[in-house]
Backbone bond lengths (Angstrom), bond angles and torsions (degrees), N, CA, C in turn:
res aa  C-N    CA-C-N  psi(-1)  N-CA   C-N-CA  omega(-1)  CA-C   N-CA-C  phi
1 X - - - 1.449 - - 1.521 108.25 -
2 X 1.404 116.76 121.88 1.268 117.99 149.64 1.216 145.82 -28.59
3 X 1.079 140.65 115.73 2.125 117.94 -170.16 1.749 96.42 -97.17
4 X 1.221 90.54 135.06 1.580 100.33 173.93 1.092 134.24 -103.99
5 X 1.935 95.52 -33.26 1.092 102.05 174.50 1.895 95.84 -169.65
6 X 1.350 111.01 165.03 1.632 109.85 -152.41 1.790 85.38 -136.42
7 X 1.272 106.83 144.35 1.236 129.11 -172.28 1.439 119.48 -154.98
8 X 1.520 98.83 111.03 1.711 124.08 175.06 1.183 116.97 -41.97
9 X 1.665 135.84 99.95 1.705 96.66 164.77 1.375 94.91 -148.35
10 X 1.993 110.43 160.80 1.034 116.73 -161.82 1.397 126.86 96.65
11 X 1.239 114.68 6.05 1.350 115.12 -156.89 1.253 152.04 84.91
12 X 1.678 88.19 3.95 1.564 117.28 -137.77 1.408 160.54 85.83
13 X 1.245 106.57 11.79 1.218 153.79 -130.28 1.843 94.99 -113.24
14 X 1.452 111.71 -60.71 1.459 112.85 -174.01 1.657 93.20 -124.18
15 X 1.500 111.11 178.95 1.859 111.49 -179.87 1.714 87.92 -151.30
16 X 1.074 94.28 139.50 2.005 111.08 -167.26 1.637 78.26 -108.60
17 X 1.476 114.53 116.05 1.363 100.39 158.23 1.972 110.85 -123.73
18 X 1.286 115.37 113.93 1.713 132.42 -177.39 1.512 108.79 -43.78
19 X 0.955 114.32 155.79 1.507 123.99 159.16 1.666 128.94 149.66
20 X 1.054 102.18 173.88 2.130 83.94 -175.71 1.035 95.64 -113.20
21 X 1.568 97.30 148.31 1.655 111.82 173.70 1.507 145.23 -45.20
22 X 0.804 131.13 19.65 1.660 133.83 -151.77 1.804 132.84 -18.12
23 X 1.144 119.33 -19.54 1.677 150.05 176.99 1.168 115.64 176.38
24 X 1.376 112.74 156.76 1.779 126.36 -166.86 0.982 97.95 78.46
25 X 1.884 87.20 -150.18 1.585 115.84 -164.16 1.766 105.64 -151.15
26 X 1.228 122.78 171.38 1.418 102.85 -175.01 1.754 88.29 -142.21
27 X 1.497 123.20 140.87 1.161 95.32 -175.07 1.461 92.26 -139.06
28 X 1.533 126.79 159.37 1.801 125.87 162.86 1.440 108.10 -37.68
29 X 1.653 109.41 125.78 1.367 99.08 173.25 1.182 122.93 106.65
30 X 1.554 123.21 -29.00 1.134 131.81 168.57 1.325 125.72 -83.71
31 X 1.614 127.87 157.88 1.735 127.16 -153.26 1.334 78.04 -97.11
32 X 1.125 122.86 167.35 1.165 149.23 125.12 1.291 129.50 -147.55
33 X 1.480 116.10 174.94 1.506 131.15 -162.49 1.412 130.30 -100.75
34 X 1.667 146.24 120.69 1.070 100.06 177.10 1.658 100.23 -117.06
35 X 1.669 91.59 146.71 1.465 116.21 -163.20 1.896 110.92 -97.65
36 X 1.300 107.17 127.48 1.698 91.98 162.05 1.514 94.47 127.29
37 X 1.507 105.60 168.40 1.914 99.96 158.10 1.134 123.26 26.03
38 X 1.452 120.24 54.25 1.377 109.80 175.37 1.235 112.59 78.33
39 X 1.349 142.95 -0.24 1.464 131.25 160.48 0.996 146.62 -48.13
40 X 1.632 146.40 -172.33 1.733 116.19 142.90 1.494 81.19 151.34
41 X 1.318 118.32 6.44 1.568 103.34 178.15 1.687 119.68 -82.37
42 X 1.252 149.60 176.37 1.299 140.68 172.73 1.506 96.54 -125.40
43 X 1.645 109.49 177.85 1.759 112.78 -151.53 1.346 90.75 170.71
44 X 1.272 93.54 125.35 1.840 106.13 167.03 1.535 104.48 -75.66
45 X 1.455 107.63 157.28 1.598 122.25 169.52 1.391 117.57 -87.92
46 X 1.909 122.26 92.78 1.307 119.22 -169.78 1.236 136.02 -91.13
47 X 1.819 92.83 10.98 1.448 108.70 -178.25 2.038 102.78 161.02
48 X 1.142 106.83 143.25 1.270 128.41 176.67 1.892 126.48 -95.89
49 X 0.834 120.69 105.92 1.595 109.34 179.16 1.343 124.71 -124.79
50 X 1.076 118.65 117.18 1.746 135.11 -179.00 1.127 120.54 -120.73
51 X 1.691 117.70 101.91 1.145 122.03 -155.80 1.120 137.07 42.42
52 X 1.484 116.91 64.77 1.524 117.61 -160.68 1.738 130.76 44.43
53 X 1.027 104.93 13.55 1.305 119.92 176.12 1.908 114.17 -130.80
54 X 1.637 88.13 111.55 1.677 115.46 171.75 1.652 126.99 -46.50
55 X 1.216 113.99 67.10 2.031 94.20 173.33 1.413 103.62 -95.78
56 X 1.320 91.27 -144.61 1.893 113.44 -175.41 1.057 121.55 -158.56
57 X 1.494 108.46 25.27 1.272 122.70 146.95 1.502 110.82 -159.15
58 X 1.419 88.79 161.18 2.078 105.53 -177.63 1.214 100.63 -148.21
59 X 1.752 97.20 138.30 1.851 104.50 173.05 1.594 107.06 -120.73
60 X 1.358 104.26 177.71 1.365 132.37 168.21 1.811 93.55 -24.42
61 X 1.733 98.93 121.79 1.922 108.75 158.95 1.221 92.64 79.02
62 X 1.584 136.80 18.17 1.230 123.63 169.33 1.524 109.46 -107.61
63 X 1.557 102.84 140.05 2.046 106.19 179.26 1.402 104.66 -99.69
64 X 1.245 110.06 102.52 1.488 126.17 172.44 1.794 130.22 -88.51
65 X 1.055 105.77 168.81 1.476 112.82 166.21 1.905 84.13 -120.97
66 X 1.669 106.03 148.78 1.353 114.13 169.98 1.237 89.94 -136.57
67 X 1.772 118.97 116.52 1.635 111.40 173.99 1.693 92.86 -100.85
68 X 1.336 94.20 139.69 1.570 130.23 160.68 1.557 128.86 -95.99
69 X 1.264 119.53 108.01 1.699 110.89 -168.43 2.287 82.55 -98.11
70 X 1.480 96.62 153.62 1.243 128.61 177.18 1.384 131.14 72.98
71 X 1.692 102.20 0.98 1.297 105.22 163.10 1.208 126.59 -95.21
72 X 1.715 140.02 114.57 1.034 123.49 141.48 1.329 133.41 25.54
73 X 1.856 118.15 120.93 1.989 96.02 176.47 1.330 96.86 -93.81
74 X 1.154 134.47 3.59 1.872 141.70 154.90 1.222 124.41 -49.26
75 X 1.746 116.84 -45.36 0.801 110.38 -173.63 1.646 110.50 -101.53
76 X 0.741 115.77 33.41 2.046 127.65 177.91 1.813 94.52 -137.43
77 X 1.224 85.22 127.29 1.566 104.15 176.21 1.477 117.82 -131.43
78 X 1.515 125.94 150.27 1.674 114.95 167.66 1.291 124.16 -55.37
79 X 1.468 130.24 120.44 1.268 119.99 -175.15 1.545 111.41 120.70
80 X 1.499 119.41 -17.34 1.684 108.60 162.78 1.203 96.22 -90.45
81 X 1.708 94.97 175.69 1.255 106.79 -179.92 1.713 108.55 -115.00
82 X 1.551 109.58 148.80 1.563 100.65 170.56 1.638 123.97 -100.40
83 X 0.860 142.28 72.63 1.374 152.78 140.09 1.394 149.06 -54.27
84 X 1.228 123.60 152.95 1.463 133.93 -169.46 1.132 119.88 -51.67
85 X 1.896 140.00 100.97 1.118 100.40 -152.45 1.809 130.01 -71.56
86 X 1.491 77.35 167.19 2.299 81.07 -173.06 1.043 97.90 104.38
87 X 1.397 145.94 -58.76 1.530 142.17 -111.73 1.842 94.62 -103.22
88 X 1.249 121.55 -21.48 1.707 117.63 152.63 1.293 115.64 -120.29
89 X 1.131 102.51 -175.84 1.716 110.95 -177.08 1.435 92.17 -141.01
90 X 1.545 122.15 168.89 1.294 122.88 156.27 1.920 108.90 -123.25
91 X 1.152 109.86 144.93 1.217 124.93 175.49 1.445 123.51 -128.65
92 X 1.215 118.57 173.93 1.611 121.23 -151.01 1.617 76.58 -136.84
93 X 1.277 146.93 -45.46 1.205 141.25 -150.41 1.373 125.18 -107.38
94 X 1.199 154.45 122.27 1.907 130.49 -169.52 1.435 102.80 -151.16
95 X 1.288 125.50 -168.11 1.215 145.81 -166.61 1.893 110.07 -142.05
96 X 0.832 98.47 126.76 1.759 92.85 -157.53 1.634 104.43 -124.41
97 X 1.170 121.26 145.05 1.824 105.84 144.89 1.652 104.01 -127.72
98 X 1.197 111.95 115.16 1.374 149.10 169.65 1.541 116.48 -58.52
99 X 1.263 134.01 141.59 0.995 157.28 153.94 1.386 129.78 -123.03
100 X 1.678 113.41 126.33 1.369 111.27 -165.55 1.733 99.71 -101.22
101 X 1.217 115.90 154.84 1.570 128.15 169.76 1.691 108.30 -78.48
102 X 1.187 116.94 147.76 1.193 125.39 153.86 1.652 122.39 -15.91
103 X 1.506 118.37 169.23 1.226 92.01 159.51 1.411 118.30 -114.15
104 X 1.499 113.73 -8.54 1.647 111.26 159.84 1.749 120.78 -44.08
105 X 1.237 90.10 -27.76 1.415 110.64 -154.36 2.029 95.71 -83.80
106 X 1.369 112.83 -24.50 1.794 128.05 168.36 1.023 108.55 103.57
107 X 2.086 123.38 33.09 1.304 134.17 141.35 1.341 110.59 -52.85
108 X 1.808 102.44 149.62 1.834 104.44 150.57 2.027 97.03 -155.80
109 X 1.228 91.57 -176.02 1.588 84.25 -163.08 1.550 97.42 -76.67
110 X 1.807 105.43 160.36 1.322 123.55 -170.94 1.585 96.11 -127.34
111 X 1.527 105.04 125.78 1.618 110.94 -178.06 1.412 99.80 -118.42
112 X 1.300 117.98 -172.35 1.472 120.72 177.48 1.423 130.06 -77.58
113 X 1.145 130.11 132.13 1.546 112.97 -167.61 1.542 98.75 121.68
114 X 1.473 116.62 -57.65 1.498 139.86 -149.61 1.902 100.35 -39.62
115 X 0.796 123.68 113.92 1.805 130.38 161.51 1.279 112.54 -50.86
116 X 1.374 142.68 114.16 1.048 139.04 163.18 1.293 128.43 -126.79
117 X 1.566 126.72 155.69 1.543 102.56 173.54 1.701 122.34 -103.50
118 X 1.021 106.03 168.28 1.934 90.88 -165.94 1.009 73.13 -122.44
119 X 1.339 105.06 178.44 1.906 141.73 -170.66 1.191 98.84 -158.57
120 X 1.738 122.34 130.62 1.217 113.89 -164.97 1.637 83.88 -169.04
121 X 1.539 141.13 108.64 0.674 142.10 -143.24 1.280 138.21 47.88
122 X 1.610 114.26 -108.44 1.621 118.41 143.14 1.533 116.78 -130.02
123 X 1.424 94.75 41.68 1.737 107.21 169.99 1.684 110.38 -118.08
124 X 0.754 115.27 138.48 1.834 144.09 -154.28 0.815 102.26 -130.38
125 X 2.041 134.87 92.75 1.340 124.84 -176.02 1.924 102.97 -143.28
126 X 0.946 97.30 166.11 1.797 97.05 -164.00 1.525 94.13 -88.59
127 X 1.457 92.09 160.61 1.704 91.28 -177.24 1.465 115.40 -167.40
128 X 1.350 134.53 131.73 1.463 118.92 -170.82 1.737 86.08 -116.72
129 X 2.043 85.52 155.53 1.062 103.70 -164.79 1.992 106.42 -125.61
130 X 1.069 99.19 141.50 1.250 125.93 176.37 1.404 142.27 -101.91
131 X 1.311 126.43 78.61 1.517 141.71 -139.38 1.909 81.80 -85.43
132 X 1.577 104.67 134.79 1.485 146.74 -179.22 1.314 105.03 -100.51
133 X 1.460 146.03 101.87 1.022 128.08 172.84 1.661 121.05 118.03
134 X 1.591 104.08 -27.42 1.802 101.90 -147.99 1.605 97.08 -170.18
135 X 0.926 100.74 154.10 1.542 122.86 -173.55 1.612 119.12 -81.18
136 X 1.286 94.81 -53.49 1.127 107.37 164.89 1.427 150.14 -163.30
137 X 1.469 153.07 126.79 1.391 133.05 -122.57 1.662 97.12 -134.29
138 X 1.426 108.21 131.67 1.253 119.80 -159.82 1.684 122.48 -114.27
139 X 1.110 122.46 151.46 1.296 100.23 -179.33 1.660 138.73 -28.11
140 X 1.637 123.71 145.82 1.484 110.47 -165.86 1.203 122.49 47.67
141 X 1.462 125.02 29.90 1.500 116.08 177.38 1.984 92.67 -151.38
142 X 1.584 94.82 156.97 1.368 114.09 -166.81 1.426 113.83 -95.77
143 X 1.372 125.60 -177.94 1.686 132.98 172.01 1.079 98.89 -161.53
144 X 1.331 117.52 160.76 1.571 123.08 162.17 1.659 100.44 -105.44
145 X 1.239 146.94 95.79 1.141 160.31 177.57 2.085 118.28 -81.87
146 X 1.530 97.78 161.13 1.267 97.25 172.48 2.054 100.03 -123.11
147 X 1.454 86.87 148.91 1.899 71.90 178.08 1.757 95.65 -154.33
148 X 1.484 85.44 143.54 1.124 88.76 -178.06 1.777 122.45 -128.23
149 X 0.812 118.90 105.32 1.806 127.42 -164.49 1.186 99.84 -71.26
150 X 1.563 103.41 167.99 1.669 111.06 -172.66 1.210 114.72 -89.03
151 X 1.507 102.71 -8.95 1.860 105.45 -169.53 1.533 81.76 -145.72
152 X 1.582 92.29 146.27 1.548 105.33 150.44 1.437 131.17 -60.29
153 X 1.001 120.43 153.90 1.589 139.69 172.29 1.352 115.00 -146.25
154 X 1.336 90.04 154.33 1.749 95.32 -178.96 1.648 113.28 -69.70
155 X 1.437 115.28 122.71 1.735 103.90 172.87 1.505 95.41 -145.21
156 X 1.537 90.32 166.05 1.240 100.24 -163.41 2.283 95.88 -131.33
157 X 1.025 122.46 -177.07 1.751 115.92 177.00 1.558 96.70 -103.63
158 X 1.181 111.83 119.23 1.452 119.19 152.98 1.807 94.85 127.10
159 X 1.304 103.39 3.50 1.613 101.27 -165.65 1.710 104.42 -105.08
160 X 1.130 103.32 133.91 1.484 115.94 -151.01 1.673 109.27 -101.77
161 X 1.090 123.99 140.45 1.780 148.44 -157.12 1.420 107.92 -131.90
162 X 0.921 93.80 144.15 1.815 117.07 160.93 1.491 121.50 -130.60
163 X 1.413 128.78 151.90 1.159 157.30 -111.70 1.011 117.92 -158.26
164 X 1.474 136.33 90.31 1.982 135.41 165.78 1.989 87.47 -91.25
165 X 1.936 94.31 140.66 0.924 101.90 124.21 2.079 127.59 -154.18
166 X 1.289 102.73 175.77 0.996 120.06 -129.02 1.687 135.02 11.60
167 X 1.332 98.13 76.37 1.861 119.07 -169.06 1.185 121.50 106.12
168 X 1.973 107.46 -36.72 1.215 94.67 -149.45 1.607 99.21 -127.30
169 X 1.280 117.07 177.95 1.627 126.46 -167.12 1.310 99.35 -52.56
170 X 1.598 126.80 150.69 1.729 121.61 -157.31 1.799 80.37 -138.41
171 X 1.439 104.00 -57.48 1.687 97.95 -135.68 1.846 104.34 -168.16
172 X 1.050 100.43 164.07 1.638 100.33 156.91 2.098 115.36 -141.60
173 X 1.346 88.18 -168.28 1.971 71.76 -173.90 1.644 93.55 167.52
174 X 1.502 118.03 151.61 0.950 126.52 -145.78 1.720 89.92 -132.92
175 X 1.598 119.74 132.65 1.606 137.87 -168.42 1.939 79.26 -70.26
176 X 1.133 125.58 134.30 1.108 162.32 177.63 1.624 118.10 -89.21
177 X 1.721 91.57 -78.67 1.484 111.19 -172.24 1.783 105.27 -143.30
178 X 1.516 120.78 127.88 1.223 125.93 150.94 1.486 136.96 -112.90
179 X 1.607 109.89 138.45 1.403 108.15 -161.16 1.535 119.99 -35.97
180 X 1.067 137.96 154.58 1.319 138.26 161.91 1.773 131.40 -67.98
């Protein structure tokens, strides 16, 4: 599950963190992990909420609340992911093939070096990119690139990103290859 958004309650006591399910199931009781930005802590499942309504279990395409008692609401941010532990990793480094937008559309060419920001779930992290092949890649046209962000995030191969640069909509592009 994605975190979307993290919520105090109790005093501090438990942390409601939102998001939709993406695969599996999440159930009361079960560990999980949180992955990404600085994550890596584990946390029992102390309760489930879907639409104001309490079960003890959630599947695939469902928008949940997952409250967590003993973690910190500091240490959960928008943009990790919550998962089983093991079953992701987060990385800072990947292998990409990129696609640029038009330029009506608020493409312009992307060379090596170039700062950009990715979008990759609902984590938003800076990242420079490294053109494989070519000098430089121009509107409506592709690269196979290397990029490397300042922070880890959870990724997985085949799982697909998007791309501003400078402000504005750049591109999209699909994780390729991750380090070993």
């Amino acid at each position: 599950m994605s975190v979307e958004d993290v919520f105090c309650l109790q005093q501090g006591r438990m942390v409601m963190l939102t998001g939709r399910i993406e695969r599996g199931r999440v159930r009361k009781g079960d560990e999980v992990e949180i992955v990404g930005l600085g994550g890596g802590a584990t946390a029992r499942v102390a309760g489930i909420d879907a639409s104001h309504v309490r079960m003890d279990e959630a599947g695939v395409d469902m928008n949940v609340g997952v409250l967590l008692r003993g973690i910190p609401a500091g240490a959960v941010e928008r943009g990790q992911v919550l998962a089983a532990p093991g079953s992701i990793s987060a990385h800072a480094c990947f292998t990409a093939d990129i696609t640029l937008l038009s330029e009506e559309q608020g493409s312009t060419d992307v060379v090596s070096g170039d700062r950009l920001r990715f979008h990759t779930r609902s984590a938003a992290v800076w990242g420079t990119v490294t053109l494989h092949g070519a000098d430089v890649v121009r509107p409506l046209h592709g690269a196979e690139v290397i990029v490397t962000l300042e922070e880890s995030v959870a990724l997985e191969e085949a799982q697909p990103f998007v791309f501003r640069h400078h402000g504005r909509a750049a591109g999209s592009g699909t994780v390729t290859r991750l380090p070993r």
